[in-house]
VEXDREN-2710 file (C-alpha; in Angstrom, 1 decimal):
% VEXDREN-2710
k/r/px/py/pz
1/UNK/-9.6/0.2/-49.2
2/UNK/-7.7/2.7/-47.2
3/UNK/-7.2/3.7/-43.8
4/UNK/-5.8/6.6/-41.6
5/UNK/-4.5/5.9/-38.1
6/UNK/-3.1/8.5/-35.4
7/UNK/-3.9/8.5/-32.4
8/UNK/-2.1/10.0/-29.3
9/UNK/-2.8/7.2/-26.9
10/UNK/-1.9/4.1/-28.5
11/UNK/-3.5/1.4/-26.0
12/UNK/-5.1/-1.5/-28.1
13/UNK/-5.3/0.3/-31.3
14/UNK/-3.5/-2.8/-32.9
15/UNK/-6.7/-4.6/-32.1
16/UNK/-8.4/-1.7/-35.0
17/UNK/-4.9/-2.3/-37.2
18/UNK/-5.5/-5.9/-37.0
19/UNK/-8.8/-5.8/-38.4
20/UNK/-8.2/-3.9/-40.6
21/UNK/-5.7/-5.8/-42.3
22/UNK/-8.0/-8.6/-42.2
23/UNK/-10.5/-6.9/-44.2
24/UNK/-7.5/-6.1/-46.7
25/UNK/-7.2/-2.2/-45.4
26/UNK/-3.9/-0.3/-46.8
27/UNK/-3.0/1.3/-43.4
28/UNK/-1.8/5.3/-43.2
29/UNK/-0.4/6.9/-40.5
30/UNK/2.0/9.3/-38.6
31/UNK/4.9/9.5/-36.7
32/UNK/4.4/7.5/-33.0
33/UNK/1.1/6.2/-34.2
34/UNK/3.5/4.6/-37.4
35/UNK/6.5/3.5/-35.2
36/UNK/4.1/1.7/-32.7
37/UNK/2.2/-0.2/-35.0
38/UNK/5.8/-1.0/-36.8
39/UNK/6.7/-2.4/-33.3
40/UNK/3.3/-4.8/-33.3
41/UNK/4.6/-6.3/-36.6
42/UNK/1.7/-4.4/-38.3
43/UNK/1.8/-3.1/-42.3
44/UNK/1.9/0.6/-42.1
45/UNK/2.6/3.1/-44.7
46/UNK/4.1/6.5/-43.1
47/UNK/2.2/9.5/-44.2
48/UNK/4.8/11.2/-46.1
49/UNK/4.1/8.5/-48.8
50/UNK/0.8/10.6/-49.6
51/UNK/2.0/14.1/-48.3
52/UNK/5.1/14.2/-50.0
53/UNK/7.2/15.6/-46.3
54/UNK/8.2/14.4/-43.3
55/UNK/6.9/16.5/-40.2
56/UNK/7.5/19.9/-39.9
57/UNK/8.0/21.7/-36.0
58/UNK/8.6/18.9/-34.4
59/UNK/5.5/17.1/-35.3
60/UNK/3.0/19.9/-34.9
61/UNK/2.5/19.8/-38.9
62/UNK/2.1/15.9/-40.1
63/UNK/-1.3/15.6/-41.5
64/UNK/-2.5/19.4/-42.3
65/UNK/-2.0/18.5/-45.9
66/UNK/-4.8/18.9/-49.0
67/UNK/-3.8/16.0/-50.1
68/UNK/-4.8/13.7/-46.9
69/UNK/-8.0/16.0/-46.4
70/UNK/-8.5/15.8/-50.3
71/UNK/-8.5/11.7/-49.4
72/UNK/-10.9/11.8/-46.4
73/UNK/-13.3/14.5/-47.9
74/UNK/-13.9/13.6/-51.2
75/UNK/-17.6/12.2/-51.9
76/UNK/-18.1/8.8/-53.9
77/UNK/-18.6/10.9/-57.3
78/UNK/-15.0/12.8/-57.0
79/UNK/-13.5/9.5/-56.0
80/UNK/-11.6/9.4/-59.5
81/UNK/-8.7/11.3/-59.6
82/UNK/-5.7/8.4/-60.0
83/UNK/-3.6/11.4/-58.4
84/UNK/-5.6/11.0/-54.4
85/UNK/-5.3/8.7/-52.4
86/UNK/-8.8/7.9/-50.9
87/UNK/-9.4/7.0/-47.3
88/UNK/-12.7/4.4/-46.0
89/UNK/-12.0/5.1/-42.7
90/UNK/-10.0/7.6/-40.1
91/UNK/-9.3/6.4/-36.7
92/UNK/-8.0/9.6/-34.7
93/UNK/-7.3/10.2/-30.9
94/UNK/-6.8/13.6/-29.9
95/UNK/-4.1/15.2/-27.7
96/UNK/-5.0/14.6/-24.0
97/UNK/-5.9/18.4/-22.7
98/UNK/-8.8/17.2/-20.4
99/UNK/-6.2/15.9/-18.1
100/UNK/-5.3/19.5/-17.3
101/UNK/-8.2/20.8/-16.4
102/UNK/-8.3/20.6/-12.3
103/UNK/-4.4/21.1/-12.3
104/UNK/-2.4/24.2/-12.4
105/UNK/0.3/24.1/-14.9
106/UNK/1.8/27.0/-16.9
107/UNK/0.1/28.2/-20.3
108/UNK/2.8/26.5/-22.6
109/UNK/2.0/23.2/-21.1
110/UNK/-1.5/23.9/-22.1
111/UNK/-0.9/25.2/-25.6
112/UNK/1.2/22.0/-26.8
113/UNK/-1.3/20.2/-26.0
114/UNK/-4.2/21.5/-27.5
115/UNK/-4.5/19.6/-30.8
116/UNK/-5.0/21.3/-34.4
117/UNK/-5.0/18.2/-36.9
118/UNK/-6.8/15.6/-34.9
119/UNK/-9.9/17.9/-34.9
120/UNK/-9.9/19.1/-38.2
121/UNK/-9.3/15.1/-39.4
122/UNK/-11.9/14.0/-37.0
123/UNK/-14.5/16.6/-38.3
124/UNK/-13.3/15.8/-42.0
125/UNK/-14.3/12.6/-41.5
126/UNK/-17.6/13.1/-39.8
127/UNK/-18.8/15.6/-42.2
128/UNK/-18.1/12.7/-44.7
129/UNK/-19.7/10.2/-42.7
130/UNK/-21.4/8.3/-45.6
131/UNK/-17.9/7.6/-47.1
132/UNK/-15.8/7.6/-44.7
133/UNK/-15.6/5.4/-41.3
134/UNK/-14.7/7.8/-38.9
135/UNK/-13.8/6.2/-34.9
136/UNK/-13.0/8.8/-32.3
137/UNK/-13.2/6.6/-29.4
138/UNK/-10.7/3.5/-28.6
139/UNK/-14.5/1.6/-27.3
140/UNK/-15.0/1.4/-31.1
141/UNK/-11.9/-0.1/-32.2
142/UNK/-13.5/-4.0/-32.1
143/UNK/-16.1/-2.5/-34.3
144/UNK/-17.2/-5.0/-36.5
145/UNK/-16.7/-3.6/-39.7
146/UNK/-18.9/-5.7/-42.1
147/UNK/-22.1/-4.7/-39.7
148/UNK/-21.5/-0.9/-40.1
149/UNK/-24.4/0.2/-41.8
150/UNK/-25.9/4.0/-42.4
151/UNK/-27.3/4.2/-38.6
152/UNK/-24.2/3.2/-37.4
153/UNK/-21.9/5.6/-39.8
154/UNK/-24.6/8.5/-38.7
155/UNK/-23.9/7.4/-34.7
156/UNK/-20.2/7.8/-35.4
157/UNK/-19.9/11.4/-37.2
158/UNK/-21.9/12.4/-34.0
159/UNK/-19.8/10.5/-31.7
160/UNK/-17.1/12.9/-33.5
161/UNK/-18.8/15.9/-33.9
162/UNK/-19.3/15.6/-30.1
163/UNK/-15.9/14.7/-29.0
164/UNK/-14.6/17.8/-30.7
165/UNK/-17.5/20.1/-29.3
166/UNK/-16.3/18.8/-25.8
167/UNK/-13.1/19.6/-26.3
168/UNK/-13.0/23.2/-27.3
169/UNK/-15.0/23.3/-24.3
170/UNK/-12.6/22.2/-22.4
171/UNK/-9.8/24.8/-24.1
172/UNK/-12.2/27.4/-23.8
173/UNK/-12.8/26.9/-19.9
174/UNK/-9.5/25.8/-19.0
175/UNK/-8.1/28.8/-20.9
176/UNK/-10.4/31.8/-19.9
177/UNK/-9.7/30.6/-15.9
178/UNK/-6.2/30.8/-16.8
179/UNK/-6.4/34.2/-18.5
180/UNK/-8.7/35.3/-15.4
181/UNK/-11.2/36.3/-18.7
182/UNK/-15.0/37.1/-18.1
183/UNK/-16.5/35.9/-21.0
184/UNK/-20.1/37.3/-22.5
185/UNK/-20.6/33.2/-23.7
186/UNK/-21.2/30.4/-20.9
187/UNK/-20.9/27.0/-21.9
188/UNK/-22.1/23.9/-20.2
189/UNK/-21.2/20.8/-21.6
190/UNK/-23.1/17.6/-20.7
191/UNK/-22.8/13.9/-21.0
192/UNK/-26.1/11.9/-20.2
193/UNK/-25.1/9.2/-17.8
194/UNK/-28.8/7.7/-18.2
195/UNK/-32.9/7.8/-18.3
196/UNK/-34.6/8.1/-15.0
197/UNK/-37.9/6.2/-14.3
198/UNK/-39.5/9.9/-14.5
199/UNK/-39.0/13.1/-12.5
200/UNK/-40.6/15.5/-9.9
201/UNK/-43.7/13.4/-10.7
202/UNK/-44.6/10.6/-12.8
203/UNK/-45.6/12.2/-16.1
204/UNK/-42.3/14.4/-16.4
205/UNK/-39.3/12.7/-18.4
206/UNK/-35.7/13.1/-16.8
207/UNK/-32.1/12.2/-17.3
208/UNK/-29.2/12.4/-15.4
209/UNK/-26.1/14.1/-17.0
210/UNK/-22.7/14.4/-16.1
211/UNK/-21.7/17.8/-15.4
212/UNK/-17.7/18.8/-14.8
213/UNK/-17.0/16.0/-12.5
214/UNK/-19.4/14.3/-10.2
215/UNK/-18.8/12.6/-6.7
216/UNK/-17.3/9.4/-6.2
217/UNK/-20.2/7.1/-4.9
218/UNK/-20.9/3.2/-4.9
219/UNK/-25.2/2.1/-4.8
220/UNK/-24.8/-0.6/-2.7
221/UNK/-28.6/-1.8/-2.3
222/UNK/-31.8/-1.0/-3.3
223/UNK/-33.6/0.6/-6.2
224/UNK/-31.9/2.6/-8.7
225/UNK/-31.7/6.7/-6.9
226/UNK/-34.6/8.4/-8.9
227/UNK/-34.8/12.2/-9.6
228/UNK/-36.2/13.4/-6.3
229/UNK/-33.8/10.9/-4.6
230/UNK/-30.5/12.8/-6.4
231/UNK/-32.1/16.7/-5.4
232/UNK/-32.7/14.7/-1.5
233/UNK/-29.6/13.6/-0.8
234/UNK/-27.0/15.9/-2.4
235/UNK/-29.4/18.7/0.4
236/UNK/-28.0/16.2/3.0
237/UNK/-25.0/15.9/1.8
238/UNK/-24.2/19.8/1.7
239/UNK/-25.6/19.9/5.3
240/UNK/-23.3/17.0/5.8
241/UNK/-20.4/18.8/4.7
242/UNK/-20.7/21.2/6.9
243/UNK/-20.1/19.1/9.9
244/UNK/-17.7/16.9/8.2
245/UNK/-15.1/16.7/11.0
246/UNK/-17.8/15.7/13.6
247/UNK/-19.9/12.7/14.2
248/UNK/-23.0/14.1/12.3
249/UNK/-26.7/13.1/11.4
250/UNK/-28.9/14.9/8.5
251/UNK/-32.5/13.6/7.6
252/UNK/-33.6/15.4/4.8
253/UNK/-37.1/16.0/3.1
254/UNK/-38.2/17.4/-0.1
255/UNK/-34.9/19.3/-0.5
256/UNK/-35.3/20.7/3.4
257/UNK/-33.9/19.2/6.5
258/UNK/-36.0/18.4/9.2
259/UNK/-33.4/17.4/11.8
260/UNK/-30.0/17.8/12.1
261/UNK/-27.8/16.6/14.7
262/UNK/-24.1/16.6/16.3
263/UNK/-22.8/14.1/19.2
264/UNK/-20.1/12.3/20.3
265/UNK/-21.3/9.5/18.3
266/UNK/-23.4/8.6/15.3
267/UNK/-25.5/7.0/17.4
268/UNK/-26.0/10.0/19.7
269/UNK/-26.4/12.0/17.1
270/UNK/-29.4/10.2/15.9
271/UNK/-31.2/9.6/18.7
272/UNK/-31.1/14.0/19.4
273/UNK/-32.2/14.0/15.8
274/UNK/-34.8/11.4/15.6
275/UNK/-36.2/13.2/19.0
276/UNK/-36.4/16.6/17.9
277/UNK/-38.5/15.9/15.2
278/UNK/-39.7/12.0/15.2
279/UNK/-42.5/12.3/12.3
280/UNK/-40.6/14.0/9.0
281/UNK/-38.4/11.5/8.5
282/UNK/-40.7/8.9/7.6
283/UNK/-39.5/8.1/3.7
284/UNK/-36.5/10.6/4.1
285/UNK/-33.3/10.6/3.6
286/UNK/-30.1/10.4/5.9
287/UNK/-26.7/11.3/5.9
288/UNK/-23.6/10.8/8.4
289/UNK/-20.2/11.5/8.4
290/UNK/-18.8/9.1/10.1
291/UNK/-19.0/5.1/9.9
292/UNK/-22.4/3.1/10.3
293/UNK/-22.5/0.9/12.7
294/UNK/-24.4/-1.9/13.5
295/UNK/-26.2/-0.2/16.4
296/UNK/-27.0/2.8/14.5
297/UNK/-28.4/0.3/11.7
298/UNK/-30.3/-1.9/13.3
299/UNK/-32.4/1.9/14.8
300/UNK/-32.4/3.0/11.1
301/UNK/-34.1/-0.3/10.0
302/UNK/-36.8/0.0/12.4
303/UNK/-38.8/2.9/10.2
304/UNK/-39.5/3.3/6.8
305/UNK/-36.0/5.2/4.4
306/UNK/-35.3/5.9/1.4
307/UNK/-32.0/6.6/0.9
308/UNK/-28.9/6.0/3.5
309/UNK/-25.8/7.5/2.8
310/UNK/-22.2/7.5/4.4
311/UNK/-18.7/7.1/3.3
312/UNK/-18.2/3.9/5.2
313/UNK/-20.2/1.0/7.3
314/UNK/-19.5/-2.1/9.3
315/UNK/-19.8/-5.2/7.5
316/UNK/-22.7/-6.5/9.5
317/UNK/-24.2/-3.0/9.7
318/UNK/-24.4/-3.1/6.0
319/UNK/-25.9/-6.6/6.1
320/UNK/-28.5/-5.4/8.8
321/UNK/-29.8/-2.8/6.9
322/UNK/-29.5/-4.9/3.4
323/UNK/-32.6/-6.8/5.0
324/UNK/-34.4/-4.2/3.4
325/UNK/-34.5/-5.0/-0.6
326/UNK/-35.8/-1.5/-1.2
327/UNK/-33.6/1.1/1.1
328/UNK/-31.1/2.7/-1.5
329/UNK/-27.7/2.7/0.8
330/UNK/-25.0/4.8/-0.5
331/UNK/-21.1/4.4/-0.3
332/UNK/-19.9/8.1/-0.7
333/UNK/-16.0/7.6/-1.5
334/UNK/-15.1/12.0/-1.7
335/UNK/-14.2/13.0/1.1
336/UNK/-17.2/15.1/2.6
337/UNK/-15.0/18.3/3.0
338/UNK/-14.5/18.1/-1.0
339/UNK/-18.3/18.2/-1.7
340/UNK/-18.7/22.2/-1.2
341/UNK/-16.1/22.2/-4.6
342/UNK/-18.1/20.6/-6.7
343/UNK/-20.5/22.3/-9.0
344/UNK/-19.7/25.8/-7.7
345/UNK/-22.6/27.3/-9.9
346/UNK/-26.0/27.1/-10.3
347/UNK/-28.1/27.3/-13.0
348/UNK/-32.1/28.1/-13.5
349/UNK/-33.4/28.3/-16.7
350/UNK/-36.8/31.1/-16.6
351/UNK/-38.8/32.7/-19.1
352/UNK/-36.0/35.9/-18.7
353/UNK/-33.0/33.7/-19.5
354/UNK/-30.4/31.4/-18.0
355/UNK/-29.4/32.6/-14.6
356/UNK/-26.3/32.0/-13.6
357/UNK/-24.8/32.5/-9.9
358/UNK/-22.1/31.2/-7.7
359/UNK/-23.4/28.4/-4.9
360/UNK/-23.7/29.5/-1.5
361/UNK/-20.8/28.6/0.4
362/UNK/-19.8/31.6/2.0
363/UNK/-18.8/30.1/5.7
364/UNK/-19.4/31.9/9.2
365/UNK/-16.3/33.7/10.8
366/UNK/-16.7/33.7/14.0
367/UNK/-13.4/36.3/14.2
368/UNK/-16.0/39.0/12.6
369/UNK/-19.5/38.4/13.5
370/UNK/-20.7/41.2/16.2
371/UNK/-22.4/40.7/19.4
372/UNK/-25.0/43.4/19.4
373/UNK/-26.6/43.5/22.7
374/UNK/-26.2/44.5/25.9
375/UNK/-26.4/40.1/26.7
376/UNK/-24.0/38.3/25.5
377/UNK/-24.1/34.5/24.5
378/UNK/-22.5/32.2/26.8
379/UNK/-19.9/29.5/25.1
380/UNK/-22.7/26.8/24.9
381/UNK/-24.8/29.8/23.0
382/UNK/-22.2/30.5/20.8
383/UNK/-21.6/27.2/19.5
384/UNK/-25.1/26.3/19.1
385/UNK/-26.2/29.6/16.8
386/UNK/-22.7/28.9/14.9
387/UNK/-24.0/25.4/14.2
388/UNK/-28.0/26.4/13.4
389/UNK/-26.8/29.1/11.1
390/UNK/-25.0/26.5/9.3
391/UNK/-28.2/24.7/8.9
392/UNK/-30.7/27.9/8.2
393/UNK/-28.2/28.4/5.2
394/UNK/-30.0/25.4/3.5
395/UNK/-33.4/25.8/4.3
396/UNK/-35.7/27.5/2.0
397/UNK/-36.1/31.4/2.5
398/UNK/-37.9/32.5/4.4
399/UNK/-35.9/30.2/6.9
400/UNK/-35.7/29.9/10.7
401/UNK/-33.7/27.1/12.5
402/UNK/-34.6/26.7/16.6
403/UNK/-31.6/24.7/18.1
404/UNK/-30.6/23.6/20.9
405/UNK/-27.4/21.5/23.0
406/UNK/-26.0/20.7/19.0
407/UNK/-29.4/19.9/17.8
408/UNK/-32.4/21.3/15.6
409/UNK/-35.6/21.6/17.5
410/UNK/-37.7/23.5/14.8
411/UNK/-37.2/24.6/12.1
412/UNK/-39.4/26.6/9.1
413/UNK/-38.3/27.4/5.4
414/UNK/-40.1/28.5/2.2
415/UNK/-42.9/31.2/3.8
416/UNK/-43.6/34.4/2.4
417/UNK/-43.1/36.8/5.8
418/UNK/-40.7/35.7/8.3
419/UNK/-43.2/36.0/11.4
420/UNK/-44.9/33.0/10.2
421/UNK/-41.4/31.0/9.7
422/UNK/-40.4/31.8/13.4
423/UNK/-44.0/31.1/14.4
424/UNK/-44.0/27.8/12.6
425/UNK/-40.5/26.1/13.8
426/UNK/-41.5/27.4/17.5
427/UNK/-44.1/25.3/17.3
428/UNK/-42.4/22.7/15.7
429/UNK/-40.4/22.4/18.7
430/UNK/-40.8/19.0/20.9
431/UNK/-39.2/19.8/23.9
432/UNK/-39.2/23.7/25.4
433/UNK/-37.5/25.9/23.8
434/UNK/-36.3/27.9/26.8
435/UNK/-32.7/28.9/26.1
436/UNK/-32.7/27.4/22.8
437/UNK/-31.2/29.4/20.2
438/UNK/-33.0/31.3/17.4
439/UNK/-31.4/31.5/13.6
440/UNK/-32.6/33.1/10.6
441/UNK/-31.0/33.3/7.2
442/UNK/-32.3/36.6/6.6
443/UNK/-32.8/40.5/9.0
444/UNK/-35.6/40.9/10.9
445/UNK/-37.6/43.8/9.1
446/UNK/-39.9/44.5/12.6
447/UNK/-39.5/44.1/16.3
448/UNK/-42.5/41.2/16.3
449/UNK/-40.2/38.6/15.2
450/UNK/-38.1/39.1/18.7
451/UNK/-41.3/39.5/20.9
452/UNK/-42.6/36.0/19.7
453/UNK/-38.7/34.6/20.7
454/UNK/-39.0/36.2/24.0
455/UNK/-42.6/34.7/24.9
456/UNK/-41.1/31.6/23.7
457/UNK/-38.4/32.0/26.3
458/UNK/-35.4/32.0/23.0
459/UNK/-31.9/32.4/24.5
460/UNK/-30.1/33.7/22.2
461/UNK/-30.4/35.0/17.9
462/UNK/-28.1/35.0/15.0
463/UNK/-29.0/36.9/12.3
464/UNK/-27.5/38.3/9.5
465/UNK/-28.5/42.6/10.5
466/UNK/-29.1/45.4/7.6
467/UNK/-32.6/46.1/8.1
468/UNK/-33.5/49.9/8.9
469/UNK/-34.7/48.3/11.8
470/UNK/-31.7/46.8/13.2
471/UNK/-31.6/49.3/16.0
472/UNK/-35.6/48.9/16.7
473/UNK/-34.8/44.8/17.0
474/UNK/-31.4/45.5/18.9
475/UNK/-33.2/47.2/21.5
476/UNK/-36.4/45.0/21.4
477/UNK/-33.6/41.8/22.4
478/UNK/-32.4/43.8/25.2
479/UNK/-35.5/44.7/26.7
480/UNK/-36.2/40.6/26.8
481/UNK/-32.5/40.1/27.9
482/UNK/-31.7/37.9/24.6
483/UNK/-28.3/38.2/23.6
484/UNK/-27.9/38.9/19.6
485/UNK/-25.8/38.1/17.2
486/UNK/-25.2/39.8/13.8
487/UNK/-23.5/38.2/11.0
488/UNK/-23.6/40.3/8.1
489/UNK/-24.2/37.2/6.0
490/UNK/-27.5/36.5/4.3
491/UNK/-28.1/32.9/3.6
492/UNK/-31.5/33.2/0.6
493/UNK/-32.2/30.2/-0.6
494/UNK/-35.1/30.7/-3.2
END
């Protein structure tokens, strides 16, 4: 029997060697792979015994060679010619290209290290899976190679076929940013990380899958996150983000928040957000950007969570609210100002096609927005329809955010006309709403919209204009004395 070693990174592939020359394995292999395995006091044959040369350009040509892919590719009835040298099993590690994929380095660092003969070998070997052993991962080199049966040589040619799929995805990507290329193909590659208990609802299946790269983030209590879980909190999170410099409190439902909050402190912060809206979260979700304390916890534990999420708590916060068995409590190690990076597109499949589109994270400038009235906002107005327009931006369309002193006091998504959104979160509103500010994430197509803010004594509106109305509305605000601001950024969320 006869094996074919050569692998780029040569951690514990003795273990593989070993074995093999347990089992009585006549060992092939190539350059590095060759000398490293000499080192370990292992029997190795170089590959030039077979090929006939040593390797040409430096090592870029070793094993493109008919006669090694003769070896590996042969079935069991051509396994007679005394002339080839047959192979049971390749072992082959490819050239490390993923590690340049969220670096910048120049194209000919890129290009020598794209590998050529590790993917052909790899998919030699998988396409002769039922002759050949073929391991493309080091997690398979204990492999215990008197239980390898014909399920197992099946799992391995995919295991292979799939390694090299991922990485001419990787080229492709890393390549086409690099060549600034627009591309008529999109390709999403992903790994499934596991099985959820079920999705939306209980009779739909669901996995998770790794998509690029994913957030770092410890589950330090409770239940495993389910699938509505995941959708809940990274909404929270992205609202989070927004305020990631600030003590900050997001509780989150179904996708939408239903209060939002900034303060001094976290626990500030929570009690302006548990009082504007003291119902919705009931079996929410919340999110803060600064550390838990105990104080904070002990408030959380008094209703009913499901998820709890911040990058860091106190030690006897975490044990306070580890009292309940249930509450999922989250760790989130990226940094919260990292979290608008990831994923930067979205995907939804319909009956039309993929669509594909860049996430929302165009941010306010508050060096180009307009004041548009004949009122304008004082500094406390200013701040609070910058930070409710951060919010409307991830609330469903039609969306309208009521806020007030660094807090949400109403708020509206997902209607079909926008008089009912600002009807809705007005009402929604606990306290008065005199003075509060007014956001919406899209233009006000009619002047009603601004009379119902004025009878609900609104101080101020942000909006993002370009309605043929905007002049109608414009003067509508000044008439009620409302000072205006225009944006020229629409925030749809669909």
């Amino acid at each position: 029997m006869r094996a074919y070693l050569s692998v780029s990174n040569k951690e514990n592939i003795e273990i593989l060697a070993k074995n093999l020359i347990d089992k009585k394995y006549e060992i092939i292999s190539t350059g590095n792979t060759f000398k490293y395995l000499k080192e370990k006091g292992i029997p190795v044959l170089e590959s030039s015994t077979i090929t006939g040369f040593n390797e040409l350009l430096g090592g870029k040509v070793k094993s493109l060679d008919s006669k090694i892919f003769a070896g590996i590719l042969a079935n069991e009835e051509e396994r007679c010619d005394e002339n080839i040298k047959y192979f049971d099993l390749v072992a082959i590690d490819l050239y490390p290209f993923e590690k340049y994929m969220d670096i910048d380095v120049d194209i000919d660092t890129l290009i020598q290290n794209i590998d050529i003969g590790g993917v052909a070998l790899l998919r030699a070997g998988a396409k002769n899976y039922q002759n050949v052993i073929i391991i493309s991962s080091s997690d398979d080199y204990s492999i215990d190679l008197d239980e390898i049966d014909e399920q197992k040589r099946q799992e391995l040619a995919l295991k292979a076929f799939a390694k090299t799929s991922k990485y001419d995805y990787l080229i492709n990507k890393k390549l086409a940013h690099q060549f600034k290329s627009e591309q008529n193909q999109k390709t999403f590659y992903l790994n499934k990380l596991k099985t959820l208990r079920y999705g939306e609802n209980p009779h739909q299946k669901a996995n998770l899958y790794s998509y690029d790269k994913e957030l770092d983030w410890v589950l330090l209590n409770g239940k495993e996150m389910s699938y509505n879980n995941i959708l809940d909190t990274t909404c929270a999170l992205e609202i989070a983000a927004e305020f990631f410099d600030v003590s900050a409190v997001v509780i989150v439902k179904h996708q939408n928040p239903c209060a939002v909050a900034l303060a001094p402190t976290l626990n500030e912060a929570w009690d302006k957000a548990i009082d504007s809206d003291p119902i919705s979260p009931f079996g929410g979700i919340v999110a803060l950007t600064k550390t838990l304390t105990l104080d904070l916890a002990k408030k959380l534990s008094s209703m009913f969570l499901e998820v709890v999420v911040a990058p860091s708590f106190e030690a006897d916060a975490l044990e306070e609210l580890k009292k309940k068995k249930n509450l999922r409590i989250i760790q989130i190690n990226t940094p919260y100002q990292e979290i608008s990076k990831f994923n930067k597109e979205e995907i939804k499949l319909t009956p039309f096609g993929a669509l594909v589109q860049e996430k929302d994270t165009k941010d306010l400038d508050v060096q180009t927005f307009k004041v548009v009235t004949k009122k304008k906002p004082d500094q406390q107005q200013v701040e609070d329809m910058i930070f409710a327009f951060k919010v409307v931006k991830h609330v469903k369309s039609n969306a309208i955010v009521i806020a007030k002193d660094l807090r949400t006091l109403g708020i509206c998504g997902g209607q079909t006309n926008r008089v009912g959104a600002v009807e809705i979160a007005l009402n929604r509103v606990c306290d008065s709403p005199k003075d509060a500010v007014l956001a919406s994430d899209g233009f006000f197509p009619a002047i009603d919209n601004i009379q119902i803010a004025a009878q609900n004594r609104i101080g101020a509106i942000i909006q993002p204009a370009g309605s043929i109305k905007d002049e109608d509305v414009i003067k509508e605000a000044d008439k009620y004395e409302i000072a205006m601001i225009s944006t020229g950024i629409r925030h749809f969320k669909h």
